[in-house]
N, C-alpha and C positions, 0 to 999 in steps of 0.2 A: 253683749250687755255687761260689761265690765264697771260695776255700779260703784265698788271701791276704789277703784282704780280712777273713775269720773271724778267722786266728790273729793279725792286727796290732790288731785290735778288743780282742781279749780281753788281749793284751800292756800297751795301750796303757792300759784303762781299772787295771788293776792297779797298774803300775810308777807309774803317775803320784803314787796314793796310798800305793805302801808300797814293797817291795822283791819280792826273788823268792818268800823265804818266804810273805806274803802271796797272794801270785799262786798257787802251788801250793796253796794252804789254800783260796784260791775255785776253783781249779779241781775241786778235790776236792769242795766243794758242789755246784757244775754239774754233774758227771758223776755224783752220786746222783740228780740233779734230772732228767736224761735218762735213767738208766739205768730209771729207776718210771715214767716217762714212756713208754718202749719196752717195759717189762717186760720187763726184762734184768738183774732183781735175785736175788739169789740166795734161795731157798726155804729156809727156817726158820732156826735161830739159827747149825745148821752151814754154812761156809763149801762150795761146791761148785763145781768148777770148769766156767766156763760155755762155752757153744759158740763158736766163733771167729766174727765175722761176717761171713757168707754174701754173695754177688750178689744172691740173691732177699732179705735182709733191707734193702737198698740202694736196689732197685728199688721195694720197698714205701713205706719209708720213706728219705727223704735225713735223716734224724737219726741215722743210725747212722756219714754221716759225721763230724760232729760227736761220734760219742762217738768213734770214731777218733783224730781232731784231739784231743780233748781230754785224752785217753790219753796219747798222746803229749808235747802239752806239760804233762803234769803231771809226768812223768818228767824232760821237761829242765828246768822249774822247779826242779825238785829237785836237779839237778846243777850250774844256775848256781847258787841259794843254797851249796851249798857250796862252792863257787867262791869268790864273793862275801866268803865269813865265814872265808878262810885265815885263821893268822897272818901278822902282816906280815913277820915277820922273814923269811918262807919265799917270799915274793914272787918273789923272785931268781932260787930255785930251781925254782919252780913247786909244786905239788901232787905229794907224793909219799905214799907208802908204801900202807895200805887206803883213805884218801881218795881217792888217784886212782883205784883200780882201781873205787870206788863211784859218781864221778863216770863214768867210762867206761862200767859196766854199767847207768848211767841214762840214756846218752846211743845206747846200741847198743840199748835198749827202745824210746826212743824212735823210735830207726830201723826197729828193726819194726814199729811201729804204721805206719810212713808205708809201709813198703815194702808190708806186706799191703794195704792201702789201694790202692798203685796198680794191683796186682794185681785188685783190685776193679772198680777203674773202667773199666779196660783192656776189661775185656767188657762186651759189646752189651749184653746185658740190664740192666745198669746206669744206662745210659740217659745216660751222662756224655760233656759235649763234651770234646773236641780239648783246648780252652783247659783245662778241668779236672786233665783228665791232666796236661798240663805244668805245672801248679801244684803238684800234687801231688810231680809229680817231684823240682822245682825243690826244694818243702817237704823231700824226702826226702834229696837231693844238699847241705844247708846241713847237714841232722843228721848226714851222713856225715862233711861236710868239719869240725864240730867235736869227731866223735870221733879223727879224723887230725890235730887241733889239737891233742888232749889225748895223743895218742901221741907227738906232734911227730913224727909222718910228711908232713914239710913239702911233697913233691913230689906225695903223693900228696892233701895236701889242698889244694894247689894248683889238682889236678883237677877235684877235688869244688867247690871252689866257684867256678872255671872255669864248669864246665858249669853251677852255679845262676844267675852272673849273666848267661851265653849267655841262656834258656829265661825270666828274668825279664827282659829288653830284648828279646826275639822278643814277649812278654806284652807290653810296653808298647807296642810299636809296633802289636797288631793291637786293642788296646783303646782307649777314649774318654780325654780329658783326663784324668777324674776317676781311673780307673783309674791312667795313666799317671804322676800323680804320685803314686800308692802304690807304684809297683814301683819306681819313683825312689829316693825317700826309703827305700826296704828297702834298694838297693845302696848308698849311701849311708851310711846308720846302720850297716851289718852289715857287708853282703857284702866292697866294696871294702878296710874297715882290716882284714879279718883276711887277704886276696889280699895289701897291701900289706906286712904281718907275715909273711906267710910265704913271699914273697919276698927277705924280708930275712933271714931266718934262711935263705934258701938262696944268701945272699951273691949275688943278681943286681942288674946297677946302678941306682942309682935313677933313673936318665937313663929308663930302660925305663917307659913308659906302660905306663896297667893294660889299655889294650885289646890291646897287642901281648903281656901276659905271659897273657891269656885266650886268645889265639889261638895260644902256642904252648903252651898246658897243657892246653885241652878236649881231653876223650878226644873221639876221632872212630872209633875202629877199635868194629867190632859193638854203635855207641850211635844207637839211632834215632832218638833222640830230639834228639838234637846235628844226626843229616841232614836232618830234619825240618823243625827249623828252616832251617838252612841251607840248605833246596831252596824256602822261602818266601822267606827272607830273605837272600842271598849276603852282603850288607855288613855283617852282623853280624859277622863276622872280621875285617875291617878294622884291619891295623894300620897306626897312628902311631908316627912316628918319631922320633928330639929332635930331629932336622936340619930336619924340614918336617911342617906341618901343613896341612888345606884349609878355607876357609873358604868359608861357604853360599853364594857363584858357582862355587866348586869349586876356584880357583889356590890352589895352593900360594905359601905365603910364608915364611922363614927365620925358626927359632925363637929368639929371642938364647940364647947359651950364656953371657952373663957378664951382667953387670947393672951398673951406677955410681950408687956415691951418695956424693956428696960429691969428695972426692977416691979412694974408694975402690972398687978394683974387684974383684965377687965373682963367683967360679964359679957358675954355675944346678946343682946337681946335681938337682934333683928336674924330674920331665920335665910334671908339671901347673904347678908353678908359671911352668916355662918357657913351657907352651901355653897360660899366662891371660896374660901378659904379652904375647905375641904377639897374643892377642886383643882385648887391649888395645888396642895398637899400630895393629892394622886396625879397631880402633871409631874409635880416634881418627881415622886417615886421610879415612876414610868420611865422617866429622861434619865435616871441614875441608873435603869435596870438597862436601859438601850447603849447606853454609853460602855457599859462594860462589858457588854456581851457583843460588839459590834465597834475593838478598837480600832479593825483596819477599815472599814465604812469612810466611804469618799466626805471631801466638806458640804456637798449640798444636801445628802444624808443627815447628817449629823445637825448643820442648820433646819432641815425643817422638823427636826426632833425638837426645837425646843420651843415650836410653835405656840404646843398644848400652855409652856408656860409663859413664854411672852403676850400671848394672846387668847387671855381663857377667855 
């Protein structure tokens, strides 16, 4: 039940070759393609409204998760392409008037698909891991936090995708490499610029790392899913500060707050660019301390010393 690993598949082969529209148009093929496949089609030319599904259709088959999944992102398919095809003039303003309330009710569908979903998995007879569930959650907590986008209920989509990128770094830390740089690149491409946007629109400074505005925004009051991880993994709260950061011996070293180039000297306001810099700083140190204490060290020694700083 690789749920992340599903929906970035199906994202991934689409956007590459078209837009949202497209995407939504094959997923609409998929989900006839499953639905005849389950027989979960509807009986004669009338449309009939079909049964919700069940635990016991889950446990029979795991393609019922996938018509779940793909329910879902056909609805937000639907709600980035109009996203997508504003007019530009309206950019500024965002999406207003019947578009956005049609963007919204595509994006709260699609959150019922995930929420009934986790509902599903939640029980025994399901037969779904730990790892599952929090996928699913994580999957459910990004559709919440971009209908909180689209509200611009900024604090509270804070939360929302707080708690996704909490529950996708709990996932990459208890999965294999290959796992781990999918749930990477998901916070990455996704998760983190719309945490960074909506920080911003709640005027907090940008000196503030995104692990310290995750730890102070994850819901933790009656979220079990938050303690869960937390009671496996404690340092996933871990905030960073602009003042100090630790590096992989664990000391702490000062982040520079201003930067010189030339004759000129700039403020650091953003708190990543401060903590690559710093990181910088102690690749370099590192490489000057290796180099001189290891002048007979062969040339492939010596080249992957300076990995840390060609490739922080």
């Amino acid at each position: 039940m690789d749920i992340t690993q599903f929906i970035v598949n199906q994202r991934e082969k689409a956007l590459l070759i078209g837009d949202y529209g497209s995407y939504r148009r094959q997923l609409s093929r998929r989900l006839l393609v499953v639905r005849k496949k389950l027989d979960y089609t509807s009986r004669g030319r009338k449309y009939t409204l079909k049964a919700p599904v069940t635990v016991e259709d889950i446990s029979r088959n795991h393609e019922f998760i996938h018509l779940l999944l793909l329910s879902a992102e056909r609805a937000w398919a639907l709600a980035m392409h109009m996203r997508s095809t504003q007019a530009p003039d309206s950019s500024s303003k965002g999406i207003t008037g019947s578009t956005k309330r049609h963007v919204i009710s595509r994006l709260e569908k699609a959150n019922g698909y995930a929420t009934h979903l986790i509902g599903l998995l939640e029980a025994k007879e399901s037969g779904a891991s730990a790892e599952s569930v929090f996928e699913a959650r994580a999957y459910q907590q990004s559709l919440k936090g971009a209908i909180n986008f689209e509200k611009r209920n900024w604090e509270e989509c804070l939360q929302s995708y707080s708690e996704t990128r909490l529950l996708y770094m709990a996932l990459a830390q208890s999965v294999g490499a290959k796992q781990d740089d999918l749930f990477k690149d998901l916070l990455s491409n996704t998760i983190d610029p719309s945490i960074h946007y909506a920080a911003y629109q709640l005027k907090l400074p940008r000196t503030i790392s995104i692990e310290t505005i995750v730890a102070r925004y994850v819901p933790r009051a009656d979220n079990r899913y938050v303690a869960e991880a937390l009671a496996s993994r404690p340092d996933l709260l871990r905030e960073t500060g602009s003042a100090a950061i630790k590096n992989r011996e664990g000391l702490q070293d000062n982040v520079p707050k201003t930067i010189q180039w030339r004759s000129r000297t700039v403020d650091l306001e953003d708190a990543t660019t401060a903590q690559a810099l710093a990181s910088m700083s102690m690749a370099r140190q590192k490489l000057v301390s290796f180099v001189g204490a290891n002048k007979s060290a062969d040339r492939r020694a010596k080249a992957a010393a300076y990995d840390d700083v060609l490739l922080p």
